[in-house]
KEKE-3310 file (N, C-alpha, C; in steps of 0.2 Angstrom, whole numbers, plus 5000, padded with zeros to 4 digits):
npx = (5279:5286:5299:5293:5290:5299:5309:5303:5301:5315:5318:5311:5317:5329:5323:5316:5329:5332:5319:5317:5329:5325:5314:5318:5327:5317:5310:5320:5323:5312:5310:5308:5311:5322:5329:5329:5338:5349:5352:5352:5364:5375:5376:5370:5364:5374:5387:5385:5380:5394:5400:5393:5379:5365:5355:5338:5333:5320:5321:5327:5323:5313:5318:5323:5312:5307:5315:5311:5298:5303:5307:5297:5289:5284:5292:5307:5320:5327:5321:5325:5325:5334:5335:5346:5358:5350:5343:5333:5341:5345:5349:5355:5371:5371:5376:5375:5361:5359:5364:5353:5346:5351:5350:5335:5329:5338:5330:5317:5318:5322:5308:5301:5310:5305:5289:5290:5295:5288:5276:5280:5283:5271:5262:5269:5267:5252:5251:5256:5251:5237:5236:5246:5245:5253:5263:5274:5283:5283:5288:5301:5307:5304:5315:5326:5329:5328:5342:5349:5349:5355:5367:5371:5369:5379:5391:5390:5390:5404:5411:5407:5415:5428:5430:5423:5424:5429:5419:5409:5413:5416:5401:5398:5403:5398:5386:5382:5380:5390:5403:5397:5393:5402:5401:5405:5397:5380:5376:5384:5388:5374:5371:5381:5397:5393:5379:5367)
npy = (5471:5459:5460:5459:5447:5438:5444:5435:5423:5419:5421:5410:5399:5401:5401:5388:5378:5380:5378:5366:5360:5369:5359:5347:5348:5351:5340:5332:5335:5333:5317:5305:5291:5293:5295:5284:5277:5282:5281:5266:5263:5268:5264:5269:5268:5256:5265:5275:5267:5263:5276:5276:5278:5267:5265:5260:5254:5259:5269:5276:5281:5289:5300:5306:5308:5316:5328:5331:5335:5345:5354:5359:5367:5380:5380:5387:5382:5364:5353:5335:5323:5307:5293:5290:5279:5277:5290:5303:5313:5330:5327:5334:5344:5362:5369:5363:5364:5376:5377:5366:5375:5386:5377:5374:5388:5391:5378:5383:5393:5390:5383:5395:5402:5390:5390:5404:5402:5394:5398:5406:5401:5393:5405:5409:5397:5396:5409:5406:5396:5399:5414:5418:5409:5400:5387:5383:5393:5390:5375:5377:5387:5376:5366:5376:5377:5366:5362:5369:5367:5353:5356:5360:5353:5343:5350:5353:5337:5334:5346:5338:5325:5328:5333:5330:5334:5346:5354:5353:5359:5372:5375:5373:5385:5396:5395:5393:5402:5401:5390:5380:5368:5359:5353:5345:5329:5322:5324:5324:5311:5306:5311:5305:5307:5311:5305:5311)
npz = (4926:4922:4926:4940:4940:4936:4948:4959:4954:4957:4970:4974:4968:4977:4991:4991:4995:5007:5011:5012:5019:5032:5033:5034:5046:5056:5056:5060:5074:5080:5078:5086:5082:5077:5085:5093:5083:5084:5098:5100:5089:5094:5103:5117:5129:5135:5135:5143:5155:5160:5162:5173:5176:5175:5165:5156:5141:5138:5147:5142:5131:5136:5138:5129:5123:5131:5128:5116:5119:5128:5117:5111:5119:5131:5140:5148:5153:5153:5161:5165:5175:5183:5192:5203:5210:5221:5221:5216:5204:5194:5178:5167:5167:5174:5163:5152:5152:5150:5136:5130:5132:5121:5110:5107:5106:5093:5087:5088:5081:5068:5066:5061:5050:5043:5043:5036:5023:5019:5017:5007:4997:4994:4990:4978:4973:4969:4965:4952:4947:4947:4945:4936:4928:4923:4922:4917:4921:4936:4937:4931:4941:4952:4947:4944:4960:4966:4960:4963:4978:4977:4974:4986:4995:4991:4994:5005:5007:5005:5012:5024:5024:5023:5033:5047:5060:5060:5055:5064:5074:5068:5067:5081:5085:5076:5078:5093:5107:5119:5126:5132:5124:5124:5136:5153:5155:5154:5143:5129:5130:5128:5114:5107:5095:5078:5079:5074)
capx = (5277:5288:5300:5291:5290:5307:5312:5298:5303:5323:5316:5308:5322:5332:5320:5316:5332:5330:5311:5321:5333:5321:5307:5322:5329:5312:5307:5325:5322:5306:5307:5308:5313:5329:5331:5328:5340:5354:5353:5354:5368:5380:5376:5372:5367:5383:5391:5379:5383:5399:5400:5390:5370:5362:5346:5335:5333:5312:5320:5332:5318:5307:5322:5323:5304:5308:5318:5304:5293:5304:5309:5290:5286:5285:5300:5313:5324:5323:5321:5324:5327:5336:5337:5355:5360:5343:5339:5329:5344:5345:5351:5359:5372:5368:5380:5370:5353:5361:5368:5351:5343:5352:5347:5330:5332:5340:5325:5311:5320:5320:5301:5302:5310:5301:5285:5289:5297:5282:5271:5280:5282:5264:5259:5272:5264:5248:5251:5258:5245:5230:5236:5249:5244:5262:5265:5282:5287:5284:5292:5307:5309:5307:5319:5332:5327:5330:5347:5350:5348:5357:5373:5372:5369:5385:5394:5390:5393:5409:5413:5407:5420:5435:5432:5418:5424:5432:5412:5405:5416:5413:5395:5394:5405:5396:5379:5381:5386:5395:5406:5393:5390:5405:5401:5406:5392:5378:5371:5388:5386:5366:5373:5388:5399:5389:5371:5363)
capy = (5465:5455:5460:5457:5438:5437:5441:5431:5416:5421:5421:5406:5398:5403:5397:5381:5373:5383:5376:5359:5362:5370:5355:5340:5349:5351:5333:5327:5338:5329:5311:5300:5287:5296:5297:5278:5276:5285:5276:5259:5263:5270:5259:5275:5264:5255:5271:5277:5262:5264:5282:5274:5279:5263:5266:5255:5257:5264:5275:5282:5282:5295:5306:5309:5310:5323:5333:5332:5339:5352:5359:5359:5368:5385:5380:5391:5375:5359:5348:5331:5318:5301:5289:5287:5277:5279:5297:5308:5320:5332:5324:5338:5350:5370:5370:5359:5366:5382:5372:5365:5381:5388:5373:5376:5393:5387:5375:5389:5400:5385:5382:5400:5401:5384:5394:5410:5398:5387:5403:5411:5396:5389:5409:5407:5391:5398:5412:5404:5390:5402:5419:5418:5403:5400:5381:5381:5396:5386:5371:5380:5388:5371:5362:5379:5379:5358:5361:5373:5361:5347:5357:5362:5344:5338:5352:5349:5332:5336:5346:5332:5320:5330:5335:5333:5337:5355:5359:5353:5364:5377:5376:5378:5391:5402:5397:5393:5409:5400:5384:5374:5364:5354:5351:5338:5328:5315:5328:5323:5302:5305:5312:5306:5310:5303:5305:5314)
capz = (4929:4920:4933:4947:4940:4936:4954:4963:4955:4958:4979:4975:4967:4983:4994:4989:4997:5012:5015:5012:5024:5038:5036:5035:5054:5061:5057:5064:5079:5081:5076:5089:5080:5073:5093:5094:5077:5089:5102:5095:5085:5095:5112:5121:5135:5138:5136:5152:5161:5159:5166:5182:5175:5172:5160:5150:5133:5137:5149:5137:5124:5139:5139:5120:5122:5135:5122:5110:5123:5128:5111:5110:5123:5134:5146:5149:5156:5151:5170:5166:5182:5181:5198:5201:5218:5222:5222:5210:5203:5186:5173:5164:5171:5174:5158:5149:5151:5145:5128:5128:5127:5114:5103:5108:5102:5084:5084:5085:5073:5062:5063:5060:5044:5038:5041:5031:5017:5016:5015:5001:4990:4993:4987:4972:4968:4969:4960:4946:4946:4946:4944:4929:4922:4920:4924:4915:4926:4942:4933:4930:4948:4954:4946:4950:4966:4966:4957:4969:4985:4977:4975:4995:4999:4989:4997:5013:5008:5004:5020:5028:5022:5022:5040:5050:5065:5058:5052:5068:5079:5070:5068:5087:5087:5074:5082:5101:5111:5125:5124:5134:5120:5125:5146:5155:5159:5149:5136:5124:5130:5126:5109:5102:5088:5072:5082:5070)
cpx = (5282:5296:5302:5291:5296:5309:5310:5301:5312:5320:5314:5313:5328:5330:5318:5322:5333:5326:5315:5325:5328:5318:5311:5326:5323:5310:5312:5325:5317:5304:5311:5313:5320:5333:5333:5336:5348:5356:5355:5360:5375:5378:5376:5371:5372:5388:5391:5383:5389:5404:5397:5381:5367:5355:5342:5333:5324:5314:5323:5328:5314:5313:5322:5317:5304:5309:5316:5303:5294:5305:5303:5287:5288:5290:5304:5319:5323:5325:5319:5328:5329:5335:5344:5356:5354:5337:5337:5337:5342:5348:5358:5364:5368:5371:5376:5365:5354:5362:5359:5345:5344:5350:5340:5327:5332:5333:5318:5312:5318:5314:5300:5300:5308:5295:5284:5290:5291:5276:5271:5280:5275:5262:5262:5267:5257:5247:5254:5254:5238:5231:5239:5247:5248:5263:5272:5286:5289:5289:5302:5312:5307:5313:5327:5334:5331:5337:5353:5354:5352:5364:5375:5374:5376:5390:5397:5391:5402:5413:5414:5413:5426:5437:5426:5417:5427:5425:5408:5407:5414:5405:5392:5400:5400:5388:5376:5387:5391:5397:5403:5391:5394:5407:5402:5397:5386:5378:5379:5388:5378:5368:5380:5390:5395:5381:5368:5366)
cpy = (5459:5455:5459:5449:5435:5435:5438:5424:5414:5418:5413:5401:5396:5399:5391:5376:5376:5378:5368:5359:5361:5364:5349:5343:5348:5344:5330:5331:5333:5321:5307:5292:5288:5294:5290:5274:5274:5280:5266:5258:5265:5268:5264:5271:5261:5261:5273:5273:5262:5269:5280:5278:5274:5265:5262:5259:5261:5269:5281:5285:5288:5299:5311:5311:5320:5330:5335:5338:5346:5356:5363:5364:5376:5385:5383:5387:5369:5354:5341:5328:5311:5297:5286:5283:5278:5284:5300:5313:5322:5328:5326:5345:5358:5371:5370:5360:5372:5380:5371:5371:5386:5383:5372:5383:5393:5382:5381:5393:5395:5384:5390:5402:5396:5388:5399:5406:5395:5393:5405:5404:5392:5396:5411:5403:5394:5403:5411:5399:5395:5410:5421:5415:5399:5393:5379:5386:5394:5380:5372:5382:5381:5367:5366:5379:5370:5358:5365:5370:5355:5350:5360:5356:5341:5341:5350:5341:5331:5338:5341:5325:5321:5332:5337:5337:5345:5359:5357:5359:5371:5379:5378:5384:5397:5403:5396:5399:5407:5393:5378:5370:5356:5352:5347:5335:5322:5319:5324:5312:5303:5306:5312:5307:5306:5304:5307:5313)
cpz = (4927:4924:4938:4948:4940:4942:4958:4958:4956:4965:4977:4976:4973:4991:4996:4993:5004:5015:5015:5018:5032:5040:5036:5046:5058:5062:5062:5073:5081:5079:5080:5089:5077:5080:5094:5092:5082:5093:5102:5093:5088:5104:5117:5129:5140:5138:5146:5156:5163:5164:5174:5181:5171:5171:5156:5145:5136:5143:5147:5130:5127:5139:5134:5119:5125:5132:5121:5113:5124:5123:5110:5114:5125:5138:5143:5148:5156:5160:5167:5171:5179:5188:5197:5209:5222:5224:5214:5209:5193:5182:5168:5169:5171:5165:5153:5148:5147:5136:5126:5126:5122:5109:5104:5105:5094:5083:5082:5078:5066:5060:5060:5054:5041:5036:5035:5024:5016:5013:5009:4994:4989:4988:4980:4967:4965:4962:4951:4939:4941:4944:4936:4925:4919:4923:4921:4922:4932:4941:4933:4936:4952:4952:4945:4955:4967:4965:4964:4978:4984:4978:4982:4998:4997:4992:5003:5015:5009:5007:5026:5028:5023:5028:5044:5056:5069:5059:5060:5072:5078:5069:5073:5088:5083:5077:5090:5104:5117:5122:5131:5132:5122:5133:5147:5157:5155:5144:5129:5124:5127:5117:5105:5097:5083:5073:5074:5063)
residu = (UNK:UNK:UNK:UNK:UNK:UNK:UNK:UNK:UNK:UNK:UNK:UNK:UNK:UNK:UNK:UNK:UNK:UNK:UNK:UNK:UNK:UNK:UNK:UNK:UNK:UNK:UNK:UNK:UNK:UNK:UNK:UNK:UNK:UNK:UNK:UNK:UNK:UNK:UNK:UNK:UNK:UNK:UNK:UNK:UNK:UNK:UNK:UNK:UNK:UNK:UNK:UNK:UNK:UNK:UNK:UNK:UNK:UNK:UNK:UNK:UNK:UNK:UNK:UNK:UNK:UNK:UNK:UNK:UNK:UNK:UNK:UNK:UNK:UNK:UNK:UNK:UNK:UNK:UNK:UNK:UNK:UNK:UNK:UNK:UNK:UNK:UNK:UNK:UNK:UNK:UNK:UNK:UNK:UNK:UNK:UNK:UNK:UNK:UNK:UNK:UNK:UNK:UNK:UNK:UNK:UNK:UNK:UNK:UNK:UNK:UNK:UNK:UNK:UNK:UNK:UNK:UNK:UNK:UNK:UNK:UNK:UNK:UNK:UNK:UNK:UNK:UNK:UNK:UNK:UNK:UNK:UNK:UNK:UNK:UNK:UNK:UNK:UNK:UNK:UNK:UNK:UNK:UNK:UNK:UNK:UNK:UNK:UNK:UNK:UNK:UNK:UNK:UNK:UNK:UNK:UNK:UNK:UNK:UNK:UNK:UNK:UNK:UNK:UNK:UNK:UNK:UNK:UNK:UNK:UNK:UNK:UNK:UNK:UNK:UNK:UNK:UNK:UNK:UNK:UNK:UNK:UNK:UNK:UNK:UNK:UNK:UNK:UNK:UNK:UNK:UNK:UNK:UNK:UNK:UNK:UNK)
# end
């Protein structure tokens, strides 16, 4: 038994900056206002206009919405339209839709993993609360788990500093299967270097 608790609060330990991790992506995936943040901060309008696609900031706000919707949703393909010279076209290249469904992809998985993460550490909690009795035991696996997560955060800070544009690249090379990440077209103006 003693064991079993050992390495259940080891997984816990483990999991803890995971479940941190997954439920900090899915929010930034999903908050609107980060979108808003974005946009604001890095004049993606002027960018746009620039390129020859004038948008107002609430229409740049329904395309982020757009996003949302599709990460959200059953779509295969994500079909947003803009009025350019005064016809309805796509927004995004064929490129681009493809990029956007591999990050679409990465977001499901994410909610994924949040899930099984949030199961197994609510049934830790539980069984520590109520089964063992052991309130130090949780105690403890929390603040491994927390020490855990802090030293990922500073790493990752730390990559970030020294070179973000090394950690970006390859970020989408080990997780996007084609190099449509980097397509001509708005999807890199909609999200510039820094976005997120």
């Amino acid at each position: 038994m003693k064991i079993f608790a050992t390495g259940a609060k080891w997984l816990f330990m483990l999991l803890l900056p995971v479940l941190l991790l997954t439920a900090s992506i899915g929010w930034a995936a999903n908050s609107l206002w980060l979108y808003r943040h974005g946009l604001n901060t890095y004049d993606v309008a002027r960018t746009l206009a620039d390129s020859g696609l004038e948008l107002a900031g609430s229409e740049l706000e329904e395309i982020y919405a757009g996003l949302i919707s599709y990460f959200n949703s059953a779509e295969k393909d994500i079909s947003l339209t803009v009025v350019m010279d005064g016809k309805q076209v796509n927004l995004f290249t064929p490129e681009e839709v493809i990029h956007f469904r591999d990050v679409k992809g990465l977001i499901r998985l994410d909610y994924g993993v949040l899930l099984g993460t949030l199961l197994y550490c609510l049934v830790y909690t539980g069984a520590c609360l109520w089964g063992w009795k052991d309130r130090r035991r949780l105690a403890r696996g929390a603040v491994g788990g927390s020490t855990i997560a802090l030293a990922l955060v500073l790493a990752l800070g730390a990559g970030t500093l020294s070179g973000f544009g090394q950690l970006f690249y390859r970020f989408h090379l080990l997780f996007f299967s084609k190099e449509f990440w980097s397509a001509e077209g708005y999807m890199l103006q909609l999200f510039p270097r820094g976005f997120f």
